[in-house]
Backbone as ProteinMPNN parsed JSONL, in Angstrom:
{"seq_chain_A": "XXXXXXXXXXXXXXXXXXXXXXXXXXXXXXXXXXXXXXXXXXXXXXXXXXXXXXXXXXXXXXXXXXXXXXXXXXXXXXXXXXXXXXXXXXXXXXXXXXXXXXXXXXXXXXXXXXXXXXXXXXXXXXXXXXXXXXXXXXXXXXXXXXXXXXXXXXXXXXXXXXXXXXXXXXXXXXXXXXXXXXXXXXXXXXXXXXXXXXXXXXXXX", "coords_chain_A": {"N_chain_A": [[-31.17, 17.576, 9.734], [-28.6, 18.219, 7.829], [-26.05, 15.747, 6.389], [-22.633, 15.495, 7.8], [-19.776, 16.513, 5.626], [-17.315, 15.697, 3.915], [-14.261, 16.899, 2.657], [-11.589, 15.713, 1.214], [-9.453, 17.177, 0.425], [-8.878, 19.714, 2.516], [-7.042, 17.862, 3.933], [-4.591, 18.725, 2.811], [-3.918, 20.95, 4.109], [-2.916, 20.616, 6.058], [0.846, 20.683, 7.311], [3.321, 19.657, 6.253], [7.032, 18.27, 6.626], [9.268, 16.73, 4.17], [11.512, 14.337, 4.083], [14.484, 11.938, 4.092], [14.379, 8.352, 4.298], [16.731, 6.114, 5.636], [17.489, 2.877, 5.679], [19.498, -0.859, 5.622], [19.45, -3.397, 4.177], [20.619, -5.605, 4.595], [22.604, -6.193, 2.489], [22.761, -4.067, 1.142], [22.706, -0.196, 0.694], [19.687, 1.245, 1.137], [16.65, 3.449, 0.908], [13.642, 6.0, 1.033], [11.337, 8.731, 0.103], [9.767, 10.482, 2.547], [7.036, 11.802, 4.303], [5.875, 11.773, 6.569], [6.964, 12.148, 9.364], [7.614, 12.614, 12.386], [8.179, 14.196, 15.743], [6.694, 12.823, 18.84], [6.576, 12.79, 21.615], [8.189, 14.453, 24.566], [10.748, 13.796, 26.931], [10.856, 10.923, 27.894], [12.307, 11.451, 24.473], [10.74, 11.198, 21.811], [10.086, 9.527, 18.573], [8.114, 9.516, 15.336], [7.45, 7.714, 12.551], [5.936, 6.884, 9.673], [4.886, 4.541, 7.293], [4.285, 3.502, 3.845], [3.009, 0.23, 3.565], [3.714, -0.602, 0.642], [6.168, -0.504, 0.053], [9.529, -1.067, 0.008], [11.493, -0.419, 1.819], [9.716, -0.537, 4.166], [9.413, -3.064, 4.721], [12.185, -3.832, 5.24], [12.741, -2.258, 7.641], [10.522, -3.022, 9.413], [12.015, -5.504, 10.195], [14.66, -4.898, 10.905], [14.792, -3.088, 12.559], [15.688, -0.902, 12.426], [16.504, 2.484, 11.563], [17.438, 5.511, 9.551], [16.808, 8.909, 9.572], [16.791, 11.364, 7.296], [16.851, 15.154, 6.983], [15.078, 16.879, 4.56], [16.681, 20.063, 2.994], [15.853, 23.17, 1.306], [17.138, 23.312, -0.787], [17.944, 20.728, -1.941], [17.649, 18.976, -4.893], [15.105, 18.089, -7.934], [16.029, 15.826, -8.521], [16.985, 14.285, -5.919], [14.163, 13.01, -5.325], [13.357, 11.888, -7.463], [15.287, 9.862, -7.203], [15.115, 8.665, -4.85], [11.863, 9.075, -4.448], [11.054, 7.701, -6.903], [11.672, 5.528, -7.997], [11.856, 1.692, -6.505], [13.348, -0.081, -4.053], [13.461, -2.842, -3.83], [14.642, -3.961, -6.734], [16.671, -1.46, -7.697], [19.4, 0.066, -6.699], [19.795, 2.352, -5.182], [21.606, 4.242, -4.088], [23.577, 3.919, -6.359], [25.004, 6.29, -7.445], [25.33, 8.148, -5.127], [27.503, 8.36, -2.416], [27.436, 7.479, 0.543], [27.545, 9.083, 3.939], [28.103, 7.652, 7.19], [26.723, 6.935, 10.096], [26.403, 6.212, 13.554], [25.238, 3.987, 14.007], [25.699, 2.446, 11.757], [24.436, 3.068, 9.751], [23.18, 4.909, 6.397], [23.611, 8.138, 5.687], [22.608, 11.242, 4.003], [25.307, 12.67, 1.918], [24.927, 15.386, 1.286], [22.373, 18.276, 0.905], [20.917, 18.001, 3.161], [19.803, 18.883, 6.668], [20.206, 17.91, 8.857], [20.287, 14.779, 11.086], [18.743, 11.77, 12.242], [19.028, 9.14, 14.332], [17.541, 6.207, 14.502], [15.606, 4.146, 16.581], [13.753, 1.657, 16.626], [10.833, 1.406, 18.46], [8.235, 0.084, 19.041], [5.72, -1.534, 16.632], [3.312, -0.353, 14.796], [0.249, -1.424, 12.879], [-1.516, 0.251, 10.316], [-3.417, -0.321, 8.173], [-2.828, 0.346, 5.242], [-0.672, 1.958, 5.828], [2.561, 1.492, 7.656], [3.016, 2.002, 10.955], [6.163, 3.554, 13.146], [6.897, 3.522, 15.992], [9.591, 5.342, 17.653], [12.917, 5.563, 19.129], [15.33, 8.352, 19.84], [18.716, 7.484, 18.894], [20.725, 8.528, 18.157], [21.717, 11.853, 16.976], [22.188, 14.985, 14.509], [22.928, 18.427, 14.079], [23.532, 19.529, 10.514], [23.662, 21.734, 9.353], [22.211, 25.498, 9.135], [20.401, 25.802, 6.855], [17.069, 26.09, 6.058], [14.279, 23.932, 6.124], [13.081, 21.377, 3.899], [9.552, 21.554, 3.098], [6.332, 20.212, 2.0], [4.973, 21.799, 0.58], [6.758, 23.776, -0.296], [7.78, 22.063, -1.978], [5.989, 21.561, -3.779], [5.716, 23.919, -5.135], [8.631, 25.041, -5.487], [10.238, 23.311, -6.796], [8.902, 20.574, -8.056], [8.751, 19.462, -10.847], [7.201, 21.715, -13.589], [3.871, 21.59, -15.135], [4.175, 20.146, -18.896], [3.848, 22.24, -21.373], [2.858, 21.699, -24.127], [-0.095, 19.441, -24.528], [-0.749, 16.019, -23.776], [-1.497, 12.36, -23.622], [-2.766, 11.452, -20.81], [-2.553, 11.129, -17.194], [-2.517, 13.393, -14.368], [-1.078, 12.822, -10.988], [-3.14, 14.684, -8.506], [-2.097, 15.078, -5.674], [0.884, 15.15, -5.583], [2.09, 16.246, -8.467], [2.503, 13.874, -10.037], [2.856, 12.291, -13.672], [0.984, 9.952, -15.467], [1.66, 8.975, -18.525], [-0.525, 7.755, -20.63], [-3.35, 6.098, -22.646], [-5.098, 5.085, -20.618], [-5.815, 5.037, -17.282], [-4.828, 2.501, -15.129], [-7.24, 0.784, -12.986], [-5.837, 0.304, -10.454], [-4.097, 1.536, -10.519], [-1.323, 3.098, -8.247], [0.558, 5.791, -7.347], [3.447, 6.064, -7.801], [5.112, 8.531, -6.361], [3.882, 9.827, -4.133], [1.943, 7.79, -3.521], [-0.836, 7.511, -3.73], [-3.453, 6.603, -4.919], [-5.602, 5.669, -7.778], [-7.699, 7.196, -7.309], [-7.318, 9.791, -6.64], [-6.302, 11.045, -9.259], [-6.317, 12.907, -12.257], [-7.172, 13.106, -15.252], [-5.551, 14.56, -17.938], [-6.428, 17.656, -19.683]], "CA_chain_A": [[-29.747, 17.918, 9.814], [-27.694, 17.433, 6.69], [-24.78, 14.782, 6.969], [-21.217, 16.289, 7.593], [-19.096, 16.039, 4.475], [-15.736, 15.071, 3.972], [-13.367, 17.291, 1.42], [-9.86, 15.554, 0.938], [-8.878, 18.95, 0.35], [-8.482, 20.257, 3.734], [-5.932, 17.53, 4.393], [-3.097, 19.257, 2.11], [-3.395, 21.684, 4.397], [-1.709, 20.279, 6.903], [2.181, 21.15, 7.125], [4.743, 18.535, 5.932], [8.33, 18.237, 5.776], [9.761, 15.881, 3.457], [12.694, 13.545, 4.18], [15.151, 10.548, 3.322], [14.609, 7.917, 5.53], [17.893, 5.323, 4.992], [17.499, 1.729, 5.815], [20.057, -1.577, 5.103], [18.735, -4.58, 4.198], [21.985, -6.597, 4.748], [23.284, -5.925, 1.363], [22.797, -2.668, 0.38], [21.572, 0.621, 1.506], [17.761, 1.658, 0.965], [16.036, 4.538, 1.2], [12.792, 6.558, 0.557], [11.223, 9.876, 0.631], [8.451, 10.183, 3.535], [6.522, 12.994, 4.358], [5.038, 11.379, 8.269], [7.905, 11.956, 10.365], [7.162, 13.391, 14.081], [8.397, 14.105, 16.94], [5.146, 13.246, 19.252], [6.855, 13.318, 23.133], [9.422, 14.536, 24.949], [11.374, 12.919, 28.142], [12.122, 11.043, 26.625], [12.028, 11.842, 23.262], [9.653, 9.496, 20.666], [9.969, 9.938, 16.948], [6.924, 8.725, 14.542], [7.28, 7.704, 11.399], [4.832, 6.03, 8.986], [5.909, 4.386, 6.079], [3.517, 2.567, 3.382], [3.729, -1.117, 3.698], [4.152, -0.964, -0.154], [7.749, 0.321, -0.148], [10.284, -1.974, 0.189], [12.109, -0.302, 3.542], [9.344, -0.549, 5.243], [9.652, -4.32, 5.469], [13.483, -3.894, 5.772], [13.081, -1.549, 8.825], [10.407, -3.617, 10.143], [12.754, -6.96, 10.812], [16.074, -4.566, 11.559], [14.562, -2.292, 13.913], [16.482, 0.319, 13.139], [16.76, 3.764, 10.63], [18.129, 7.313, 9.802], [16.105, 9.994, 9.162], [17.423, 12.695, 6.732], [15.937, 16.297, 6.848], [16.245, 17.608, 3.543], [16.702, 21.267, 2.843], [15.202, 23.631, 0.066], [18.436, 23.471, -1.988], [17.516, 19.708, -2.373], [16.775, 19.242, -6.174], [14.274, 17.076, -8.294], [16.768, 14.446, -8.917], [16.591, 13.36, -4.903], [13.042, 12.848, -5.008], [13.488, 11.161, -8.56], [16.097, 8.749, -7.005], [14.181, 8.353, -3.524], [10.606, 8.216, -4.678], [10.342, 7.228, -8.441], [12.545, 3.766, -7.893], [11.812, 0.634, -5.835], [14.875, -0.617, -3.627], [13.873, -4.114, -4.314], [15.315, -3.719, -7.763], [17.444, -0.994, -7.835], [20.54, 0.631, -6.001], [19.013, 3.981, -4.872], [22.516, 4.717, -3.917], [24.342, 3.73, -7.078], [25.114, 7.826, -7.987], [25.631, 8.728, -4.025], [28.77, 7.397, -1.598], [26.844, 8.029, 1.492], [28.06, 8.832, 5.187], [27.408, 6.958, 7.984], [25.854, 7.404, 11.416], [27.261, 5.386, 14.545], [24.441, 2.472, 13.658], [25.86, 2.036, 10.591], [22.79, 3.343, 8.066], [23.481, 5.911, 5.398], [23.661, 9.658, 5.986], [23.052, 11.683, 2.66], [26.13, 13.678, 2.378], [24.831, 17.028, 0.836], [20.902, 18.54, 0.742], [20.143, 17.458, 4.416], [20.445, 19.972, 7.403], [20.044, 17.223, 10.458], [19.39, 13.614, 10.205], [18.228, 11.588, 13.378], [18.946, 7.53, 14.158], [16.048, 5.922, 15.33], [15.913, 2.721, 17.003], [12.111, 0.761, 16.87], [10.342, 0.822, 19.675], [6.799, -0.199, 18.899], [5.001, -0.84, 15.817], [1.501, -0.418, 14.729], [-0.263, -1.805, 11.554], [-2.538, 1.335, 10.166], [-4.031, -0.747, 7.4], [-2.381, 1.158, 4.291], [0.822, 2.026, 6.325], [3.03, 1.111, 9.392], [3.542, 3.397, 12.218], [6.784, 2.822, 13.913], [7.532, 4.459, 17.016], [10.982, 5.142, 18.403], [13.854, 6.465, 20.486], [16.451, 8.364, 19.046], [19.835, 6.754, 19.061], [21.893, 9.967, 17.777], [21.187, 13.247, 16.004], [22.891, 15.857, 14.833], [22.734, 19.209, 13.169], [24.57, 19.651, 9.73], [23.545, 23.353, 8.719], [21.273, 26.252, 9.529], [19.504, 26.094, 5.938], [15.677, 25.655, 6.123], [14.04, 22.284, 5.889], [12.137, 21.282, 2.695], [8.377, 21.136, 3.427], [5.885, 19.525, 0.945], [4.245, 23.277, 0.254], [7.863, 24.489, -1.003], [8.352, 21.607, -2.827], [4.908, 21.675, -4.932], [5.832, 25.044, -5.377], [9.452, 25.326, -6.79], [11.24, 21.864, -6.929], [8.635, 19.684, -8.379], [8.421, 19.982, -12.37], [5.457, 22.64, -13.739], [3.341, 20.234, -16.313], [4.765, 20.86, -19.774], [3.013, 23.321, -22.453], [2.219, 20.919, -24.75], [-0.763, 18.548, -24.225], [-0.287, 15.092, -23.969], [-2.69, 11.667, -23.03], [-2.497, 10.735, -19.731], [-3.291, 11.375, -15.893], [-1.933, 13.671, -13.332], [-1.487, 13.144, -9.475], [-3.542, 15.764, -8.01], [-1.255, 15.186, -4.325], [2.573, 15.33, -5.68], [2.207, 16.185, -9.451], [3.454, 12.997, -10.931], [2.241, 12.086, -14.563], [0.962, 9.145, -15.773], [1.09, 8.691, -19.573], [-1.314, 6.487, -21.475], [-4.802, 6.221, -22.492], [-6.153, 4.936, -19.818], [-5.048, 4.76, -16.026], [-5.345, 1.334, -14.843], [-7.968, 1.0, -11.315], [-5.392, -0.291, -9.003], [-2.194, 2.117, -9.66], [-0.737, 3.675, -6.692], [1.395, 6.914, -7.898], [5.186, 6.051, -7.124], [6.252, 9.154, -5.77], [3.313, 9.899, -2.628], [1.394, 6.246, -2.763], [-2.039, 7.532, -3.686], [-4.32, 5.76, -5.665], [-5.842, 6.164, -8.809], [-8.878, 8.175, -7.285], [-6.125, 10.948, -6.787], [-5.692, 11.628, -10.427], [-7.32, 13.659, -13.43], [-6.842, 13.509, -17.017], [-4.766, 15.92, -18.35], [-6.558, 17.782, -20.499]], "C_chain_A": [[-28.997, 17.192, 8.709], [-26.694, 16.858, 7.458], [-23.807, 15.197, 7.028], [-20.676, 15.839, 6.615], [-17.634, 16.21, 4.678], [-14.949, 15.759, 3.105], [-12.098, 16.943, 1.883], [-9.086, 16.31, 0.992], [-8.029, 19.177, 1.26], [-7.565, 19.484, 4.291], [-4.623, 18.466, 4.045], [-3.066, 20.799, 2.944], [-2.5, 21.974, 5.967], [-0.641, 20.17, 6.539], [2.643, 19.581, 6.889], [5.755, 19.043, 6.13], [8.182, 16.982, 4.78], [11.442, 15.701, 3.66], [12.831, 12.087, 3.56], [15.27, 9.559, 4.216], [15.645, 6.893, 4.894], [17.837, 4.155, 5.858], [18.863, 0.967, 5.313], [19.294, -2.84, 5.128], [19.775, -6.104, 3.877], [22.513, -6.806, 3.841], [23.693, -4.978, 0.799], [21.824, -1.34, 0.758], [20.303, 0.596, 0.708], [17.795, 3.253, 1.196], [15.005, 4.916, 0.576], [12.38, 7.866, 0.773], [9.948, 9.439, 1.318], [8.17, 11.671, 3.787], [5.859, 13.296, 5.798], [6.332, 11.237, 9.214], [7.645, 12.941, 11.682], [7.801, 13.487, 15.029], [6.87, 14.043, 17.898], [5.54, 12.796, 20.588], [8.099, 13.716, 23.164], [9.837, 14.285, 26.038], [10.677, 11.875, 28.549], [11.527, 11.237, 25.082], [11.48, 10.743, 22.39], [9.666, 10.128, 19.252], [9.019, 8.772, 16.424], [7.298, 8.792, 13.55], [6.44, 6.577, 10.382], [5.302, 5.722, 7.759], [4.504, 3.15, 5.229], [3.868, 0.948, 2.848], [3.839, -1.765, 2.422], [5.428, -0.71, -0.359], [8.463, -1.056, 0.64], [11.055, -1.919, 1.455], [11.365, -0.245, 4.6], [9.023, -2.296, 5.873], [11.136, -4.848, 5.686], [13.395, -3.135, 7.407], [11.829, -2.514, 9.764], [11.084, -4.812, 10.911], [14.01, -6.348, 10.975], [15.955, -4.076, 12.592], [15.105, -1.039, 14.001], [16.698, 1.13, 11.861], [17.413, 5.104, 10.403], [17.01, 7.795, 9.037], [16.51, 11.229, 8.7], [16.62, 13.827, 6.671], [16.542, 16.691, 5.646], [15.727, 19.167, 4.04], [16.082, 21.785, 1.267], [15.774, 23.602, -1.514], [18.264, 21.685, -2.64], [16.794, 19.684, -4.119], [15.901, 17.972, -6.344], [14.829, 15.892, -8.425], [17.311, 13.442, -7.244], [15.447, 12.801, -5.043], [12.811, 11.912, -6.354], [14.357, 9.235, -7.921], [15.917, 8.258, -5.601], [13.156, 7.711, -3.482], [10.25, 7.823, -5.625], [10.664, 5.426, -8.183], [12.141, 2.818, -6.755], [13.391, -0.243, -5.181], [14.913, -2.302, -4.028], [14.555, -4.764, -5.773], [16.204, -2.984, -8.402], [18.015, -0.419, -6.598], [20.359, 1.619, -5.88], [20.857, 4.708, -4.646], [23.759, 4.57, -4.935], [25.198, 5.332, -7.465], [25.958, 8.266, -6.612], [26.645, 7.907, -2.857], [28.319, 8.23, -0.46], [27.708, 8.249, 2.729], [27.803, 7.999, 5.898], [27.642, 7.028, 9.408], [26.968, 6.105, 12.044], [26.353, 3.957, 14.201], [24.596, 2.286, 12.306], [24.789, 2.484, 9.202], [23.594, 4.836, 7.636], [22.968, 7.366, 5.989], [24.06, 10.277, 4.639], [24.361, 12.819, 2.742], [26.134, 14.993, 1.682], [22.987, 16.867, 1.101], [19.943, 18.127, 2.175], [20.844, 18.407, 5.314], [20.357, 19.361, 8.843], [19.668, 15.777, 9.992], [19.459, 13.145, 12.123], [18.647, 9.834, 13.26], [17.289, 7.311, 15.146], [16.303, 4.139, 15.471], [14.125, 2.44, 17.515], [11.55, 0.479, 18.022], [8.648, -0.481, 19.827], [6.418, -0.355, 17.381], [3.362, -0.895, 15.751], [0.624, -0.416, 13.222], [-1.753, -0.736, 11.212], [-2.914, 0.938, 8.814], [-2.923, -0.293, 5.943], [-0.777, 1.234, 4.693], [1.072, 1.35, 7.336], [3.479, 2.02, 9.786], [4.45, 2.807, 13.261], [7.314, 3.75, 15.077], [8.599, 4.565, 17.665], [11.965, 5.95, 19.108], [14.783, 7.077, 19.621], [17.926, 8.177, 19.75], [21.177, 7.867, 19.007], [21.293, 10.597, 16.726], [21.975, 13.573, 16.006], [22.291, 16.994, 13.446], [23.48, 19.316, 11.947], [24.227, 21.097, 9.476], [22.207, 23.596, 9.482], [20.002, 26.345, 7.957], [17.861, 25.456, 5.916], [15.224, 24.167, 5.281], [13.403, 22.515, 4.432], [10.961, 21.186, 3.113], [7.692, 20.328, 2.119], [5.388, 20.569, 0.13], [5.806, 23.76, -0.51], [8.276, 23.435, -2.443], [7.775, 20.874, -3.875], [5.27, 22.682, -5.813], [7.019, 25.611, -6.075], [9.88, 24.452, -6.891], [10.702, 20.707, -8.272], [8.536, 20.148, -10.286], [7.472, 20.778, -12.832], [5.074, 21.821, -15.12], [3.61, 21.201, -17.437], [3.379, 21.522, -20.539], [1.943, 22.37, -22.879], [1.796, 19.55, -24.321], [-0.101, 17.078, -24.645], [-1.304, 13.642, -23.413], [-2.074, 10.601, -22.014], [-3.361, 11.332, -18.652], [-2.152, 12.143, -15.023], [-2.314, 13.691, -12.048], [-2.072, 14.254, -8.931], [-2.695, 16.412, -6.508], [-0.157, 15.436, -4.649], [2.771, 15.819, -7.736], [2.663, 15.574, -10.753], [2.646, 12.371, -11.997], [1.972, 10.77, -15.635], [0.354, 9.189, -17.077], [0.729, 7.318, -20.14], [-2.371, 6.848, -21.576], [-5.608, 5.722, -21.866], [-5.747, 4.491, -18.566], [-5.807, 3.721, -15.112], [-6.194, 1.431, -12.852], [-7.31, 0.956, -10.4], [-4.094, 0.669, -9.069], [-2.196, 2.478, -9.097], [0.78, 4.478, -7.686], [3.173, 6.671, -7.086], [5.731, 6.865, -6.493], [5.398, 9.392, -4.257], [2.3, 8.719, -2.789], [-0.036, 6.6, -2.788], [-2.535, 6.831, -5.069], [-4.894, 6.377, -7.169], [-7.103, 7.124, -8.894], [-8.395, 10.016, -7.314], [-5.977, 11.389, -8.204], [-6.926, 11.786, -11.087], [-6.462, 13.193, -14.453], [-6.84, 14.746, -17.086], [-5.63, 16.27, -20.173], [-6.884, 18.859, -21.479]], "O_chain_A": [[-28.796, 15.981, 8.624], [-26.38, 17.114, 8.62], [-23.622, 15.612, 5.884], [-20.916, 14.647, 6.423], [-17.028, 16.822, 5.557], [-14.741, 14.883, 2.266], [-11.494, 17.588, 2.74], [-8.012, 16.197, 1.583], [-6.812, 19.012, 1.178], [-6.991, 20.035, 5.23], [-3.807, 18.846, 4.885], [-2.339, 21.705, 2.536], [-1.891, 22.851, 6.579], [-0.54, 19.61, 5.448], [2.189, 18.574, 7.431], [5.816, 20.257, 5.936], [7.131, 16.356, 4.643], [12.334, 16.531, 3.484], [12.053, 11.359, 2.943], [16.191, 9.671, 5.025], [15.541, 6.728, 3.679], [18.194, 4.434, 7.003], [19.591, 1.686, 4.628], [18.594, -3.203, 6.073], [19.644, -7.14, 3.225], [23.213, -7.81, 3.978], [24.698, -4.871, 0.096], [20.623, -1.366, 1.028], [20.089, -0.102, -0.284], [18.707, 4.001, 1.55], [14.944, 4.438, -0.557], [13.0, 8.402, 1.693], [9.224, 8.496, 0.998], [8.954, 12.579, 3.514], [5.447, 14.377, 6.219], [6.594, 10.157, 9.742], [7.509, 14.153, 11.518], [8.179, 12.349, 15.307], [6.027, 14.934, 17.792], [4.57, 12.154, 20.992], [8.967, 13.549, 22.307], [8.903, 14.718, 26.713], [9.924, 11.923, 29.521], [10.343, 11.133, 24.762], [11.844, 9.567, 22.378], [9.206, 11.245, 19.016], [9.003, 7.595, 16.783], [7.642, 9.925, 13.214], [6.53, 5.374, 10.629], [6.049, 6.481, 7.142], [3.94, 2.241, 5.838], [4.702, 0.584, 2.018], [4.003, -2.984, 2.384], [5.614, -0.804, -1.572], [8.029, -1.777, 1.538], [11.315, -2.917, 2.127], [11.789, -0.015, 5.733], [8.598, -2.656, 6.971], [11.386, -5.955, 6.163], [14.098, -3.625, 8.29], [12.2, -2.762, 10.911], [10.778, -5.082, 12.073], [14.835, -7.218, 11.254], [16.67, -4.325, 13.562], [15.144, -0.263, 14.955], [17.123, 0.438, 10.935], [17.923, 5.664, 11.374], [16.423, 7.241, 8.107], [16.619, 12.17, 9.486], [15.489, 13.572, 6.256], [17.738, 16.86, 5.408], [14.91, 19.498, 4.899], [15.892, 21.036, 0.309], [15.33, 23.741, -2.654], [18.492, 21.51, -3.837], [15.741, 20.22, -4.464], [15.792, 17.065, -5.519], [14.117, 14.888, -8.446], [17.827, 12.324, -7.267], [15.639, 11.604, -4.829], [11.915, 11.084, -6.192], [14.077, 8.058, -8.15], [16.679, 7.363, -5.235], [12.95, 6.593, -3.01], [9.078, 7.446, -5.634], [9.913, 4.452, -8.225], [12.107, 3.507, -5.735], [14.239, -0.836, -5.846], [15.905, -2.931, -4.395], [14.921, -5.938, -5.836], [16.676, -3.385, -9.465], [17.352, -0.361, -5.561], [20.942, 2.215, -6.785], [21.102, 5.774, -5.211], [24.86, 4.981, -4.569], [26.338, 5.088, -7.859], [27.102, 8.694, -6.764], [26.331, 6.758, -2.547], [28.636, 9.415, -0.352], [28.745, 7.586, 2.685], [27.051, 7.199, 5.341], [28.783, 7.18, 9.842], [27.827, 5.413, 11.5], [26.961, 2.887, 14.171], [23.61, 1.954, 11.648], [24.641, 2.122, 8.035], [24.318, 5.571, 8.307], [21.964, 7.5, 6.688], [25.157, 10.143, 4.097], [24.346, 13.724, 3.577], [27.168, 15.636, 1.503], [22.394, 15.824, 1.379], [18.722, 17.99, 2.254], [21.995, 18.798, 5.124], [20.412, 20.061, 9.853], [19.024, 15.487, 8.983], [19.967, 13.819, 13.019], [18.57, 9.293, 12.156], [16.503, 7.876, 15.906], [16.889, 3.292, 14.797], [13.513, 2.913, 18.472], [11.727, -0.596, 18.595], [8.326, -1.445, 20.522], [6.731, 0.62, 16.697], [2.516, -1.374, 16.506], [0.439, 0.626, 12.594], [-2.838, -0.929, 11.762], [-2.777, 1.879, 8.032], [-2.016, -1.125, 5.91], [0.139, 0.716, 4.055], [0.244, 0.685, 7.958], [4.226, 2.824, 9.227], [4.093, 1.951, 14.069], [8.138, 4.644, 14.886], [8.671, 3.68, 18.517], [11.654, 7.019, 19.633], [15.118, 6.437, 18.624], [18.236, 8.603, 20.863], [22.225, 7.92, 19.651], [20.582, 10.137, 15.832], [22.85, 13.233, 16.803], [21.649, 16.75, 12.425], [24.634, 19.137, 12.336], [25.35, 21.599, 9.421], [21.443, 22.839, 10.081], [18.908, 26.897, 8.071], [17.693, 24.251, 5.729], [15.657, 23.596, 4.28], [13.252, 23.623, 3.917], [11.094, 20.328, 3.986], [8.444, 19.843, 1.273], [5.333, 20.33, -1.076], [5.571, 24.195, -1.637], [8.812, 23.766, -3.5], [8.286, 20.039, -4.622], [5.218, 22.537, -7.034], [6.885, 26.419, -6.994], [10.557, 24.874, -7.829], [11.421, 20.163, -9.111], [8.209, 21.273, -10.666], [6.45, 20.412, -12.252], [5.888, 21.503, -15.986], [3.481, 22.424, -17.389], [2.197, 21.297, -20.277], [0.805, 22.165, -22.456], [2.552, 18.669, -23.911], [0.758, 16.907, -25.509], [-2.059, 14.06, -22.535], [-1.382, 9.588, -22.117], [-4.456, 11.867, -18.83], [-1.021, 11.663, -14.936], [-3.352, 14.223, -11.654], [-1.192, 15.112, -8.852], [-2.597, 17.598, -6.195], [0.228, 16.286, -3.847], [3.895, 15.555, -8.161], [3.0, 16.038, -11.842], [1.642, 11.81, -11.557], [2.751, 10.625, -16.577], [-0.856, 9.345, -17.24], [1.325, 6.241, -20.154], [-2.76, 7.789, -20.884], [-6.79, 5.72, -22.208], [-5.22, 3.381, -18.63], [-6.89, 3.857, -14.544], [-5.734, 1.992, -11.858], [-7.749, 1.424, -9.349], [-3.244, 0.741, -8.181], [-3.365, 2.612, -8.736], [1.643, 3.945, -8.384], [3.709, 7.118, -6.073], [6.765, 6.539, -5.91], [6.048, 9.199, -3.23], [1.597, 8.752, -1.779], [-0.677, 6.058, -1.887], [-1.857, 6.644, -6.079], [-4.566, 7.498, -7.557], [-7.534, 7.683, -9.902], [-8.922, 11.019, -7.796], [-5.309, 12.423, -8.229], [-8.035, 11.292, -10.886], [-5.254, 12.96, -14.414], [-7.538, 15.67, -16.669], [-5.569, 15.661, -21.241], [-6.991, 18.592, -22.676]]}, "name": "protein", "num_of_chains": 1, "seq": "XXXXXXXXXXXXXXXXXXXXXXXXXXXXXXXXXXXXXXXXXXXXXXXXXXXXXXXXXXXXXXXXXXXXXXXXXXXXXXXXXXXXXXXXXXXXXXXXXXXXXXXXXXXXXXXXXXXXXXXXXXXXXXXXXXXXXXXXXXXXXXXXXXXXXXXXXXXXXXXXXXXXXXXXXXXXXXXXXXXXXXXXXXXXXXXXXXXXXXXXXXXXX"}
């Protein structure tokens, strides 16, 4: 009996959305894009979200306890996901461009490109090696529009940049299409915009 095999593959074909989750870290808002957000019971209601314990809000939301969860929509352009997932909050002002709303727990609410956002208050967490899985209650929701969510499939498909014409020496993410130029892509990077590794990428060529 041959050994069962494993293709990576067949993950991407599990459904995503993609959202903004919005943290404070007692100075200044946060935020990132995430792609593991769940609802996984109901009465009462439990929201999951997983967040990689390289990102800077996920050790702000671990010691506050507490988040918003933005749904974006399709109308969402490249320049959220630029100013979400390219940047690091521990060094820059993700919100320098955007004068956000805000929810009854005080955390940021994007005020365009989101069609519902959710508070979430920490119930549990759980250390999944790579990420943290934090489980929680929600605090307040609400709907802002009827326009369809963003998934990760819509937003391979028209949002994310199409790799230019002309060749160039580097590596592209095979998971989110993000392009790393140079001649030679160092063993340990981790792709800034979905957090995969350098086994994730090809040379562009």
């Amino acid at each position: 009996m041959s050994n069962p095999k494993i293709d990576p593959t067949a993950m991407f074909k599990i459904g995503y959305g993609l959202y903004v989750v919005t943290c404070h870290d007692g100075k200044k808002d946060n935020g990132l894009i995430v792609n593991t957000v769940m609802q996984v019971t109901t009465n009462p209601d439990r929201i999951m979200v997983t967040i990689n314990k390289q990102n800077y809000s996920h050790d702000v939301i671990k010691k506050s306890g507490i988040m918003n969860v933005n749904c974006l929509t399709e109308a969402a352009p490249f320049a959220v996901f630029e100013a979400f997932g390219f940047k690091s909050g521990r060094d820059t002002d993700k919100f320098a461009n955007c004068a956000p709303k805000r929810s009854a727990n005080g955390m940021a609410v994007l005020p365009r490109h989101i069609n519902a956002f959710l508070s979430l208050q920490v119930e549990s967490y759980t250390d999944l090696g790579s990420h943290g899985m934090f489980l929680c209650k929600i605090t307040e929701s609400e709907v802002i529009s009827s326009d369809p969510s963003m998934t990760y499939a819509y937003y391979h498909a028209n949002v994310k940049p199409k790799p230019q014409a002309q060749k160039k020496k580097g590596y592209v993410c095979k998971i989110c299409g993000y392009v790393y130029e140079g001649e030679t892509l160092p063993e340990d990077f981790v792709c800034p915009l979905c957090k995969h590794g350098a086994s994730d990428f090809e040379e562009i060529k």
